[in-house]
MIVEX-484622 format. One record per residue: residue number from 0; residue in one letter; x, y, z of N, C-alpha, C in turn. Coordinates in steps of 0.1 Angstrom, whole numbers, plus 5000, padded with zeros to 4 digits. Layout:
BEGIN
REC lumlum badren  nxx  nyy  nzz caxx cayy cazz  cxx  cyy  czz
REC    NUM      a    X    Y    Z    X    Y    Z    X    Y    Z
...
END
This chain:
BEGIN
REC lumlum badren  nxx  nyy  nzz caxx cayy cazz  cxx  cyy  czz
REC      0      x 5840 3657 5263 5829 3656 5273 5833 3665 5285
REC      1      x 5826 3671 5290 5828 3680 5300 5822 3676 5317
REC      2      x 5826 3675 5328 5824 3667 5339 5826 3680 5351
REC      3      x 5816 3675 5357 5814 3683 5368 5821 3672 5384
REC      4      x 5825 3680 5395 5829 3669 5405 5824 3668 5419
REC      5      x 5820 3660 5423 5817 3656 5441 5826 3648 5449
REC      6      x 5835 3655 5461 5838 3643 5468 5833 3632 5471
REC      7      x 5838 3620 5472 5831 3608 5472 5829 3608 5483
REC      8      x 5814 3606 5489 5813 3599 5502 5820 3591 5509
REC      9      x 5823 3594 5524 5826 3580 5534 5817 3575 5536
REC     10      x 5804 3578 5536 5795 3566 5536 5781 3569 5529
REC     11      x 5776 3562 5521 5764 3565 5513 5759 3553 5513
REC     12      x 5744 3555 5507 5733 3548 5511 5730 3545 5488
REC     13      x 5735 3536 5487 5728 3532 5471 5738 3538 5461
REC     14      x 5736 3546 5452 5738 3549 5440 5738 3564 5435
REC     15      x 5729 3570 5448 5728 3583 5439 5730 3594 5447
REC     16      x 5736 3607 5441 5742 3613 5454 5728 3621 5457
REC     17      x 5724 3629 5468 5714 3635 5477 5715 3649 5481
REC     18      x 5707 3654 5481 5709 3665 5489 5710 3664 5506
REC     19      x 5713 3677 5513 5715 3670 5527 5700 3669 5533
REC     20      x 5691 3675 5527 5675 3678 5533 5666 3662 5531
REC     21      x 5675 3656 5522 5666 3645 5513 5674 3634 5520
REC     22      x 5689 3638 5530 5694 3626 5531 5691 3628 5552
REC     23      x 5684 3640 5550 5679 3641 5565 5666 3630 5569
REC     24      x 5654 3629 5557 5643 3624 5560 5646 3607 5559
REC     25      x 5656 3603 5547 5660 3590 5541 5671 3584 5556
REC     26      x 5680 3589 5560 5690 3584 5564 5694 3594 5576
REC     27      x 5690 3598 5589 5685 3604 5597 5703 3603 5606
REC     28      x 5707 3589 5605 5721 3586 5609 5733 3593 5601
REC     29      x 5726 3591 5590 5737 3598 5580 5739 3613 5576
REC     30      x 5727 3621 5581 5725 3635 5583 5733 3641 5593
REC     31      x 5731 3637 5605 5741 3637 5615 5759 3636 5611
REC     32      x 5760 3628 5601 5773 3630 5601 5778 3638 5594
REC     33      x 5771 3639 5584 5777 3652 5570 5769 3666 5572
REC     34      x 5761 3668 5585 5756 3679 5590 5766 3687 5595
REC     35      x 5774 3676 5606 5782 3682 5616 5790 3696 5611
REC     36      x 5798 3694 5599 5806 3708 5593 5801 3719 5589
REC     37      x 5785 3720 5595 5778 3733 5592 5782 3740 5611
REC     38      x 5784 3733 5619 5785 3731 5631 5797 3739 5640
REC     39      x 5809 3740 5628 5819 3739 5632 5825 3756 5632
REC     40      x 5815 3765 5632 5819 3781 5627 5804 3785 5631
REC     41      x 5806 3798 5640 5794 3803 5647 5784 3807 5637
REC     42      x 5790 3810 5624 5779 3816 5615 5772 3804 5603
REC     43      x 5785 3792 5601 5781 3780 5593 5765 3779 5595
REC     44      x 5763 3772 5605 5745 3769 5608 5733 3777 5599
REC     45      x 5740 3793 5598 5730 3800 5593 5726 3794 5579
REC     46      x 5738 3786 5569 5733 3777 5558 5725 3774 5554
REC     47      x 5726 3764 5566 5711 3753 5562 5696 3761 5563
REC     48      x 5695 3774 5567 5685 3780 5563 5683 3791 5548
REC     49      x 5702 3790 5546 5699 3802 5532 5688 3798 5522
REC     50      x 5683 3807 5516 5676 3805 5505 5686 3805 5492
REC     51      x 5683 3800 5481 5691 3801 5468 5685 3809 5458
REC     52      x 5686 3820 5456 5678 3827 5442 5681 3819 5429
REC     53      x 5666 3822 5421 5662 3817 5415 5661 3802 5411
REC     54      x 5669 3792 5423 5664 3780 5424 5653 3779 5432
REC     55      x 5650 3789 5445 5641 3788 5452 5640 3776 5462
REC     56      x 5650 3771 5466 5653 3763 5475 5661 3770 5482
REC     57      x 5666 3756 5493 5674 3761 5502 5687 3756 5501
REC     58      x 5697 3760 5509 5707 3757 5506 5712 3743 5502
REC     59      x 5706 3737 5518 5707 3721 5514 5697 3713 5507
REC     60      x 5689 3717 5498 5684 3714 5489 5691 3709 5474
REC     61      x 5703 3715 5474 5707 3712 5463 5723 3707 5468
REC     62      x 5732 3697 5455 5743 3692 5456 5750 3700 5451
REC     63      x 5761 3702 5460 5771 3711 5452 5786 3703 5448
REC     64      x 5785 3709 5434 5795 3708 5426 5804 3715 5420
REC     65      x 5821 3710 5416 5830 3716 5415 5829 3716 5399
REC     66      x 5833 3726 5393 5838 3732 5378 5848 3726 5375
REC     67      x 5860 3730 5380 5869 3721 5378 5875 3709 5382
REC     68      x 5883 3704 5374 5889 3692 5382 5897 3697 5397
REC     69      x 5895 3688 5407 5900 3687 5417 5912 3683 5419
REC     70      x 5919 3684 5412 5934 3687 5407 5939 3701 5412
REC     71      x 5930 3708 5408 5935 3720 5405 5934 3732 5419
REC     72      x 5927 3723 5428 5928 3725 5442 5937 3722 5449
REC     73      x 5940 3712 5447 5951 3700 5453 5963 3705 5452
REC     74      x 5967 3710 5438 5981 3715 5431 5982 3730 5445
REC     75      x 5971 3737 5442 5972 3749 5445 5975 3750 5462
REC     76      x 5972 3742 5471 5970 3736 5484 5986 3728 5485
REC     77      x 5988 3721 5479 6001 3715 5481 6015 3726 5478
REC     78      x 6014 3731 5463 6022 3740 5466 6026 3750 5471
REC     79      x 6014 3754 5486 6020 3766 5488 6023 3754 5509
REC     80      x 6024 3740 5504 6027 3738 5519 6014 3734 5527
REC     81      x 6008 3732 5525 5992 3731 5536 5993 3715 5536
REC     82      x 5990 3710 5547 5984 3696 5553 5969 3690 5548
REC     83      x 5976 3683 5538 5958 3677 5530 5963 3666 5527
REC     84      x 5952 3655 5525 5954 3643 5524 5954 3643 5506
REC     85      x 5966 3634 5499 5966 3632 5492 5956 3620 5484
REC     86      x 5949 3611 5491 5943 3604 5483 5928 3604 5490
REC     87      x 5923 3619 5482 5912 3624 5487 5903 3617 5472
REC     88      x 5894 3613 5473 5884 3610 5460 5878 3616 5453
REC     89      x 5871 3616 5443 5860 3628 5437 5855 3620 5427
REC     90      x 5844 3619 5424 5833 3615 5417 5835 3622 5404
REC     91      x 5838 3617 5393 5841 3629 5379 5827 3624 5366
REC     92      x 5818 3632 5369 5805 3630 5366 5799 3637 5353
REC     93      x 5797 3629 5342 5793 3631 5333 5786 3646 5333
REC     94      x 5781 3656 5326 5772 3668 5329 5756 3659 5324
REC     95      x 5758 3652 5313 5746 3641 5309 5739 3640 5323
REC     96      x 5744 3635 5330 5738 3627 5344 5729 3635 5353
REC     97      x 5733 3650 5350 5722 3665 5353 5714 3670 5344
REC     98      x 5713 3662 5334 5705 3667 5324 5688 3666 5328
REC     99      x 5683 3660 5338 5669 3657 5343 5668 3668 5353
REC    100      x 5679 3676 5363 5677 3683 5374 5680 3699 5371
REC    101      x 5676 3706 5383 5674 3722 5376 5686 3728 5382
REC    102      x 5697 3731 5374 5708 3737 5378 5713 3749 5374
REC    103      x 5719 3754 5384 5729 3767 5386 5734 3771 5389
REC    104      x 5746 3778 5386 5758 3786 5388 5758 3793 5400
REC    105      x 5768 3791 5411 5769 3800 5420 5780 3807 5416
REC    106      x 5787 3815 5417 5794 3823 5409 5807 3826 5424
REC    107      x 5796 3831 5435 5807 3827 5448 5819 3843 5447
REC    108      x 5816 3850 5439 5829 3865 5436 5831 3866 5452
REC    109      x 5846 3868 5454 5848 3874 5466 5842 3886 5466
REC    110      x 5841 3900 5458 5833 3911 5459 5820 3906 5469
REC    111      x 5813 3903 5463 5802 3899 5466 5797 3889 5482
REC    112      x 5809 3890 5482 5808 3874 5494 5811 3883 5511
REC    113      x 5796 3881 5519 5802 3887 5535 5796 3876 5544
REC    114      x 5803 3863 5539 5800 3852 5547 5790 3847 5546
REC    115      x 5790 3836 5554 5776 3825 5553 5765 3827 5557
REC    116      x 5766 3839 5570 5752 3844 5571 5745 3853 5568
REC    117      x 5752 3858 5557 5745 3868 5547 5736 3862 5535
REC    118      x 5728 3870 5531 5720 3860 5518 5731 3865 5505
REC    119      x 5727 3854 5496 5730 3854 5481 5725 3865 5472
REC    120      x 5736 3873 5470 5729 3887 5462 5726 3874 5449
REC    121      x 5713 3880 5445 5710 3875 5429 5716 3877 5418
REC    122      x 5725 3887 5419 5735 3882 5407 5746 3874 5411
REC    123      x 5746 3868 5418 5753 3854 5422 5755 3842 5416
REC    124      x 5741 3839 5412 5733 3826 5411 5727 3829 5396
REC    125      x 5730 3822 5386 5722 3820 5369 5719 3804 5367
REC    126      x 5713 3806 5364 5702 3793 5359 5712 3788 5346
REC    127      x 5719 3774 5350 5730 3773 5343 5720 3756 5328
REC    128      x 5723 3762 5320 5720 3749 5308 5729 3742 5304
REC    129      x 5729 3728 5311 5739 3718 5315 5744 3717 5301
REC    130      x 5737 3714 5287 5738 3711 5277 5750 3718 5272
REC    131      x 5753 3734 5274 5760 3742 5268 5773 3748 5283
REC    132      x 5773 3738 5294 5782 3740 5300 5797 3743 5299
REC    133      x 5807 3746 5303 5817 3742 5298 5824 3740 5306
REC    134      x 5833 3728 5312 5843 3727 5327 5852 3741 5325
REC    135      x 5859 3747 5342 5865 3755 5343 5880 3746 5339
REC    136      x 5891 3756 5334 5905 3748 5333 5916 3755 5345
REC    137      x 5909 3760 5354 5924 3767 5360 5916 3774 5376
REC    138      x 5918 3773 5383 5917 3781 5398 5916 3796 5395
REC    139      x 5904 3798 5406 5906 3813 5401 5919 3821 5414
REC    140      x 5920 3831 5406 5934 3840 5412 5923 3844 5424
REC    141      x 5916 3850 5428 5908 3851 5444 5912 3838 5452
REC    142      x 5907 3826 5447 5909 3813 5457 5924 3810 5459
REC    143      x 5934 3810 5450 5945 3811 5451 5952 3820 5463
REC    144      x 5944 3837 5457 5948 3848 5470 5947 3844 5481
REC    145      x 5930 3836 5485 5922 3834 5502 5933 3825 5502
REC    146      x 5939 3811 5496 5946 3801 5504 5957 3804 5506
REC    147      x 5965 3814 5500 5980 3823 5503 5975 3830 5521
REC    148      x 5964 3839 5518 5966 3847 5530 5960 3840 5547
REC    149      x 5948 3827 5539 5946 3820 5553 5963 3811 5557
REC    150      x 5967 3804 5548 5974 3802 5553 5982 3807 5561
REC    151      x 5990 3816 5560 6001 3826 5565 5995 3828 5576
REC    152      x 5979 3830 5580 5976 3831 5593 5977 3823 5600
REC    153      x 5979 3805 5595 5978 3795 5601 5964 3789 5608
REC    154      x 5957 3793 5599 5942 3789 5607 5935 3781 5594
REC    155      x 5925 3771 5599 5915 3765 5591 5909 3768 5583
REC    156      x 5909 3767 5567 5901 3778 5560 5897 3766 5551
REC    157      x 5883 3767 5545 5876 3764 5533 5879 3761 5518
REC    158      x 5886 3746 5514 5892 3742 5504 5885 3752 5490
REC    159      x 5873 3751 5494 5867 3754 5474 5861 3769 5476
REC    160      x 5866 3781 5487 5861 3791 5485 5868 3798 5471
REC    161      x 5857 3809 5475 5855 3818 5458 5861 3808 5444
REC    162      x 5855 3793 5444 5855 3786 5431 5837 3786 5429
REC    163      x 5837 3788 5417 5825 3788 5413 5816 3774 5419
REC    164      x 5806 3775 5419 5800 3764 5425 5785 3759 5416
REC    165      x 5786 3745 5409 5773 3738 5406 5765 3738 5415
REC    166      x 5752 3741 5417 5741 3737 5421 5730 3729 5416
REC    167      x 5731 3717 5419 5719 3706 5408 5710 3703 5421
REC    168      x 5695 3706 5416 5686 3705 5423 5682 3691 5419
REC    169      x 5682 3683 5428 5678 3664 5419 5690 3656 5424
REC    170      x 5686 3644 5425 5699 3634 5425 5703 3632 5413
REC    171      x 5715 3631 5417 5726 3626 5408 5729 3611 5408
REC    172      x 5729 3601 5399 5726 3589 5396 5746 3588 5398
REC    173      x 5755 3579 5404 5769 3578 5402 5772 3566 5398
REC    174      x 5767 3560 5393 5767 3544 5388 5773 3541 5378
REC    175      x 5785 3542 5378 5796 3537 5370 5801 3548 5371
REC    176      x 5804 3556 5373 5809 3571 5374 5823 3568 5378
REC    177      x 5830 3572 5370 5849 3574 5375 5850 3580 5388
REC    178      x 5856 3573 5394 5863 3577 5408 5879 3582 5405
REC    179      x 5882 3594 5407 5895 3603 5406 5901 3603 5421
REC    180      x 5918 3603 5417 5920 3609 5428 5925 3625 5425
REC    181      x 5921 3632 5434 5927 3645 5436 5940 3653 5434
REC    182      x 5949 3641 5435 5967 3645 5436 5969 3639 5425
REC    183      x 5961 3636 5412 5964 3633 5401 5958 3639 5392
REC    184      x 5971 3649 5380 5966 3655 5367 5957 3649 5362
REC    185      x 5953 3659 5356 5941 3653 5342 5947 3651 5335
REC    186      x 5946 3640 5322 5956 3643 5316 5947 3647 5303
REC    187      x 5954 3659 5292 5950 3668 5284 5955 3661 5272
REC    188      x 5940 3664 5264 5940 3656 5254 5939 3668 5240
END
């Protein structure tokens, strides 16, 4: 079975994870708090207005999801030295569970990437069929590069840049859903 991942909320409302537009109208307190990190970089804000090719939404319209296990961030973040909490959570979510919502690949290439307030060139983004998904097994050598060279700068840099990114338009139901921790292997079967 193949599983896609979400940090676990610090605080959520029920069972099912949200988008942030849907958890603006529903939970107006709780928008405010998982807004704030669009907040925190002069260009972040421009986000919440991107559009998404060929989902035709907007940014925060849809939930974003990790390919791989979150392992494989953690490994990559620890061993080069960086300050992260080791018993960070993640939601390890059936691909079944997307089988009702309309999802797609962000692809995320550093080539292609001139920040957040640039739009999404269209070959970015493919209209992914959950059915015939397949989890990623390994970090890509770009995200590995960006966390070598931000670090060395010593500045704040963005755990899941240039990793590919789920886009599921729809909630996601987590109701029984394995809770992982992060600083722990998968183990390979």
């Amino acid at each position: 079975m193949d599983y896609v991942y979400h940090m676990v909320p610090k605080e959520m409302k029920g069972e099912l994870l949200t988008s942030l537009n849907e958890i603006k109208l529903m939970h107006p307190e709780l928008y405010e708090t998982y807004s704030k990190k669009y907040f925190n970089h002069p260009e972040r804000a421009s986000l919440l207005l991107k559009s998404i090719p060929k989902l035709n939404c907007f940014w925060n319209d849809v939930i974003f999801l990790l390919p791989l296990h979150p392992y494989y961030v953690y490994e990559a973040l620890h061993s080069l030295g960086v300050s992260i909490k080791k018993d960070l959570m993640f939601y390890e979510i059936p691909t079944e569970k997307l089988i009702e919502n309309q999802n797609a690949i962000y692809f995320y290439n550093k080539e292609n990437y001139n920040g957040p307030a640039t739009d999404i060139p269209e070959e970015e983004v493919q209209i992914l069929d959950i059915i015939s998904y397949q989890e990623c097994s390994a970090l890509p050598s770009d995200t590995l590069s960006y966390f070598t060279d931000e670090h060395r700068k010593g500045v704040n840099f963005g755990m899941f840049a240039h990793i590919p990114h789920i886009l599921s338009l729809g909630n996601i139901n987590v109701k029984g859903v394995n809770e992982i921790n992060w600083s722990i292997a998968p183990v390979k079967i």
